[in-house]
C-alpha positions as CSV (number, residue, x, y, z in Angstrom):
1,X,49.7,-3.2,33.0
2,X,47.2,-5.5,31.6
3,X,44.2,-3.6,30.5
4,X,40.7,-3.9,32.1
5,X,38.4,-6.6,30.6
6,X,35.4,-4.5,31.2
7,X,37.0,-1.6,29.3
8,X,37.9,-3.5,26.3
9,X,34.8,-4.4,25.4
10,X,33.3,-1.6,25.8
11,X,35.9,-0.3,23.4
12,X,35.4,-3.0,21.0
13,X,31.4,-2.8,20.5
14,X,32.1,1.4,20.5
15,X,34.0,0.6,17.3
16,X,32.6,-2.0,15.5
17,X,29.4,-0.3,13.8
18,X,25.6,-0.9,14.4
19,X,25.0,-2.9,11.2
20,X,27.2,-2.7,7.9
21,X,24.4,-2.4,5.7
22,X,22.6,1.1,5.3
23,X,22.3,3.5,7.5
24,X,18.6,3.8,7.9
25,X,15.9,6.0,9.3
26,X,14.7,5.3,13.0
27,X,11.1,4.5,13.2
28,X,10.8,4.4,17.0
29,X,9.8,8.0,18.6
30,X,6.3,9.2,18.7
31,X,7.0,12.0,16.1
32,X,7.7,9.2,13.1
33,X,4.4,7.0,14.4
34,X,2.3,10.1,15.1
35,X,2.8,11.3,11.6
36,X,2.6,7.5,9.9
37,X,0.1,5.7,11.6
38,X,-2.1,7.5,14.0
39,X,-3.1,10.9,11.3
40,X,-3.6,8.6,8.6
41,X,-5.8,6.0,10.2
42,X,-8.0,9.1,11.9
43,X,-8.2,10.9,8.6
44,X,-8.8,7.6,6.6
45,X,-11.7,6.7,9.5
46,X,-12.8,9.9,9.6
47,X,-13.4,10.2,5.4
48,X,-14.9,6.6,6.0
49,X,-17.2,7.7,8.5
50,X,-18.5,10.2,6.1
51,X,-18.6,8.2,3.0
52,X,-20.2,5.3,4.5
53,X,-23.0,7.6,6.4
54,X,-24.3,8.4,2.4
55,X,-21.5,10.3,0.8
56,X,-20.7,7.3,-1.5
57,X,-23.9,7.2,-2.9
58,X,-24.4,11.2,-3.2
59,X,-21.2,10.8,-5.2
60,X,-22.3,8.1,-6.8
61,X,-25.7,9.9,-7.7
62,X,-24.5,12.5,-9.1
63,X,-22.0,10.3,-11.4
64,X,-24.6,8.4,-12.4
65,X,-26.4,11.2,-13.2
66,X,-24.2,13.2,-15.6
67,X,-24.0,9.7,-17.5
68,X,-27.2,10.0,-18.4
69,X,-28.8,7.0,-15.2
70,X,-26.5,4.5,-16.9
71,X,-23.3,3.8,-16.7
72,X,-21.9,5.2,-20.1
73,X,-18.4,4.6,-19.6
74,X,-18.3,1.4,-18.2
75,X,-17.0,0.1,-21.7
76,X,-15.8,3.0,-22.8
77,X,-12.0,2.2,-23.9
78,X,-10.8,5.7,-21.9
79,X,-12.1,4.1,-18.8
80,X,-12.0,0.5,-19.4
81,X,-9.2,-0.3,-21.7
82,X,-6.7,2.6,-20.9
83,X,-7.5,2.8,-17.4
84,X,-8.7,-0.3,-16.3
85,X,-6.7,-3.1,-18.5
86,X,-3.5,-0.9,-19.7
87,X,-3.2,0.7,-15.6
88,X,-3.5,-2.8,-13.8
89,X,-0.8,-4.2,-16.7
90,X,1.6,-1.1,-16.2
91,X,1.8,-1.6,-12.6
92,X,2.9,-5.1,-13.5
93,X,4.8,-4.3,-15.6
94,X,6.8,-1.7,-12.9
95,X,6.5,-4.2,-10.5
96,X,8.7,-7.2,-12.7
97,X,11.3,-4.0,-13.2
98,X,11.8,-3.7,-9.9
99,X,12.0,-7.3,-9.2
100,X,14.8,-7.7,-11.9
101,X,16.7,-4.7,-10.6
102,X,16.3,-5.9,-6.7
103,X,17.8,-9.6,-8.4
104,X,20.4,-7.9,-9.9
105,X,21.6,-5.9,-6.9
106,X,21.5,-9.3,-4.8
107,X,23.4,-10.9,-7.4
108,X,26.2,-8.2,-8.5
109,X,25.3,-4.5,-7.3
110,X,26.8,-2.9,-4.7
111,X,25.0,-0.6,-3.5
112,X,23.5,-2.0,-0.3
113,X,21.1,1.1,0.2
114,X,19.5,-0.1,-3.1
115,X,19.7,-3.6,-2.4
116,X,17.7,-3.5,0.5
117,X,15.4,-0.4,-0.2
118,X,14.5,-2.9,-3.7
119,X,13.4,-6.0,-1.8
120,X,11.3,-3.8,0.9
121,X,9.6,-2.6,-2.6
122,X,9.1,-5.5,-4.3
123,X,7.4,-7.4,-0.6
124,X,5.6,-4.2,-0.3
125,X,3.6,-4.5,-3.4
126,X,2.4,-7.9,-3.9
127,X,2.0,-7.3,0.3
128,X,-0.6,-4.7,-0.6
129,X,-2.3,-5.9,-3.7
130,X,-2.4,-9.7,-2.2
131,X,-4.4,-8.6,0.7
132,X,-6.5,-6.2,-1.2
133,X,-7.7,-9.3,-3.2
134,X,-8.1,-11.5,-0.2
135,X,-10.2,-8.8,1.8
136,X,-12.3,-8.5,-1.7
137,X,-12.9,-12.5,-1.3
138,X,-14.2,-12.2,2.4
139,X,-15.9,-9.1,2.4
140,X,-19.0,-10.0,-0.5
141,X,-19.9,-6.9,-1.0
142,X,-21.9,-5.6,-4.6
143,X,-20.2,-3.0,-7.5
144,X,-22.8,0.3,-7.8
145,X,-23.7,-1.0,-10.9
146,X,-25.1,-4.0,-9.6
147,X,-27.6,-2.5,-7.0
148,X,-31.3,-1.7,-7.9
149,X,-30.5,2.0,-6.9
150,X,-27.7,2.3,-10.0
151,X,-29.8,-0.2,-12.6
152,X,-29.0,-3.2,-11.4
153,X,-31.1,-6.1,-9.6
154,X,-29.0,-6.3,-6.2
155,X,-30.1,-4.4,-2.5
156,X,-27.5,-2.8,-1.1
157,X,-25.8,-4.7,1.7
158,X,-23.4,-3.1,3.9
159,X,-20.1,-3.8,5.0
160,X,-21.2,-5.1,8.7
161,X,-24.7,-6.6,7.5
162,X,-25.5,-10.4,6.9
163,X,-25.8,-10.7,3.0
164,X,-28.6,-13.3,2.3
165,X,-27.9,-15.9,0.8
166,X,-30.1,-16.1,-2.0
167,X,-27.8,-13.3,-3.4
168,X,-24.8,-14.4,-5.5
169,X,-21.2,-14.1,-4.8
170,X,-19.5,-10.2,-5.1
171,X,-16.2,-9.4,-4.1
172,X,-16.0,-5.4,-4.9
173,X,-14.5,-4.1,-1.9
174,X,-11.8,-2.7,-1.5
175,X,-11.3,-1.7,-5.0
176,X,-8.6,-4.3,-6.3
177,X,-8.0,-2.0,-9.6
178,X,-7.2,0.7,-7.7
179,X,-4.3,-1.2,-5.5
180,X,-2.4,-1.2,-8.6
181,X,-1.6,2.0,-7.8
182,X,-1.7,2.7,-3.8
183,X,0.4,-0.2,-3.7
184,X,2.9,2.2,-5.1
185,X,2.8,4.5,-1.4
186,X,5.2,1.8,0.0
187,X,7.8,4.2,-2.5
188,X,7.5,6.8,0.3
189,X,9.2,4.2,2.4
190,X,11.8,2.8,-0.1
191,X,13.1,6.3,-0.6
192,X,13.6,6.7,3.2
193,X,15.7,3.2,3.1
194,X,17.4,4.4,-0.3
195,X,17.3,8.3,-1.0
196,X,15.2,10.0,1.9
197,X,14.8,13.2,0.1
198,X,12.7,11.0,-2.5
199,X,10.1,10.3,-0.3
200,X,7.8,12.9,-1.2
201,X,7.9,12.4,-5.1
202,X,7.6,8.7,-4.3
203,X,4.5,9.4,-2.2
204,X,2.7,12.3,-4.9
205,X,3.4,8.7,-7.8
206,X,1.5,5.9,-5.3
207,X,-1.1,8.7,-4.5
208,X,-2.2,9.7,-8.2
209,X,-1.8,6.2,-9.6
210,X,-4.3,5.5,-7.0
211,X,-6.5,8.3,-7.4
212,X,-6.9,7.7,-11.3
213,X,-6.8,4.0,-11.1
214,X,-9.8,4.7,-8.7
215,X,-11.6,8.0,-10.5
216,X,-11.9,5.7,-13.6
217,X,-13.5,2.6,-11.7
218,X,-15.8,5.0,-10.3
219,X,-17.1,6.8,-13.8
220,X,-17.7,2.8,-15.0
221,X,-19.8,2.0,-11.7
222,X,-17.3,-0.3,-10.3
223,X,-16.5,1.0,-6.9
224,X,-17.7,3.8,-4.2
225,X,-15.1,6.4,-2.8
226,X,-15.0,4.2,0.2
227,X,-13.8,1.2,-1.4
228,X,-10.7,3.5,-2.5
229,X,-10.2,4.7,0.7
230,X,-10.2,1.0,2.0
231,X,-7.8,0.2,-0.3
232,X,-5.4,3.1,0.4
233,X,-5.1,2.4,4.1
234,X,-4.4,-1.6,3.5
235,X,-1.4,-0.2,1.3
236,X,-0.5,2.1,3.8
237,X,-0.7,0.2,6.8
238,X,1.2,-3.2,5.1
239,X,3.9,-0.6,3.8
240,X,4.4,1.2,6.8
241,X,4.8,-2.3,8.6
242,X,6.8,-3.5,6.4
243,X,9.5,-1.3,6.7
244,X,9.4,-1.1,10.6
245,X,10.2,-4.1,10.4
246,X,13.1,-4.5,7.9
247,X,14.1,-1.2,9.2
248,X,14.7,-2.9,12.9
249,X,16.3,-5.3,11.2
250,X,18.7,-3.6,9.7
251,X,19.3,-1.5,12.7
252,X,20.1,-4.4,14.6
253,X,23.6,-4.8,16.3
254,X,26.2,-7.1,15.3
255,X,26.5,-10.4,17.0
256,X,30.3,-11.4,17.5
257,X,31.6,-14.5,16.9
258,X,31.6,-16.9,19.7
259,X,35.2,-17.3,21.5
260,X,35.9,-13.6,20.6
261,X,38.2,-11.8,22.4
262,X,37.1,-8.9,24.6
């Protein structure tokens, strides 16, 4: 008895699996975007809402303050050589490893987890930094330590006011030095494409780089809080996307080869 067309095919696409690559985590379901998009963006406005209504420059104050009204470590080689010149190079340096290790995995690993997990890093990153240096171009706004309140010879301008244009050129915000390290949040998502019980640890490395990338701009007068905060959300957000999208990808079925059989 010749079998049932409909049946066979249902049979066939039953076995043949979803995608041969790895097996991923699903980012569709309220839960996953509730807890990835929506609490950090009303946390990160929230914080913003605060800083920008004066708790940058109480911070700021009181920084500027215990330096004695200057900025005393603005060359001082803790905060500008260690943390400033040696953190932006050893996040270049971590991001050329992972781009040699995500070449070599294209080229002869096989581990597919890693191969993929590797190139969503590697995008991630120069994602993150990339736009936190274009939105520094566009937005024109001043460092602390070039406004008349910190010593300097500059008003302050904010975010959503028109700069005049006797002023020069500024590009301080977001903080670029500190995307050097929030860029690293996107390993929160590479360990849910490679090793998903990595994803904290990966998260706790992106987050402190960040934080003492940014602390140390902050002692040398370079950013406000806010600018960090900025910065951490552009990471977030471009990561996050990111790996929806390689992660529908990868979820996607298999198409069969035209004149199959059912």
């Amino acid at each position: 008895m010749a079998a049932d067309p409909q049946m066979a095919l249902t049979m066939h696409r039953t076995a043949v699996p979803a995608y041969p690559l790895p097996r991923v985590r699903q980012t569709a379901g309220s839960g996953f975007t509730a807890r990835h998009l929506w609490l950090p963006l009303i946390a990160a406005s929230l914080l913003s809402s605060v800083l920008v209504l004066g708790g940058d420059q109480w911070i700021a104050d009181r920084i500027f303050a215990l330096e004695g009204h200057q900025w005393l470590l603005r060359e001082a080689w803790m905060t500008s050589t260690l943390m400033h010149k040696g953190g932006k190079w050893l996040s270049v340096a971590a991001t050329l490893t992972a781009l040699m290790l995500c070449l070599y995995q294209w080229r002869r690993g096989k581990d597919r987890r890693l191969r993929w997990a590797l190139l969503y890093l590697v995008l991630a990153i120069a994602l993150g930094t990339g736009a936190v240096s274009l939105l520094k171009s566009l937005t024109h706004m001043d460092c602390p330590w070039d406004l008349v309140r910190y010593g300097g010879e500059r008003p302050f301008v904010g975010l959503l006011q028109a700069r005049p244009a006797v002023l020069p050129a500024a590009a301080c915000f977001p903080a670029g030095q500190a995307s050097a390290g929030y860029a690293w949040v996107s390993l929160y998502f590479f360990a849910l494409l490679w090793r998903p019980a990595w994803r904290w640890r990966g998260l706790a490395i992106g987050l402190l780089a960040g934080m003492a990338l940014g602390l140390a701009q902050q002692l040398r007068g370079a950013h406000f809080m806010s600018h960090d905060v900025a910065t951490l959300i552009v990471c977030w957000l471009l990561s996050l996307g990111l790996y929806a999208l390689l992660n529908g990808y990868l979820r996607r079925p298999l198409a069969r080869p035209a004149g199959a059989r059912a």
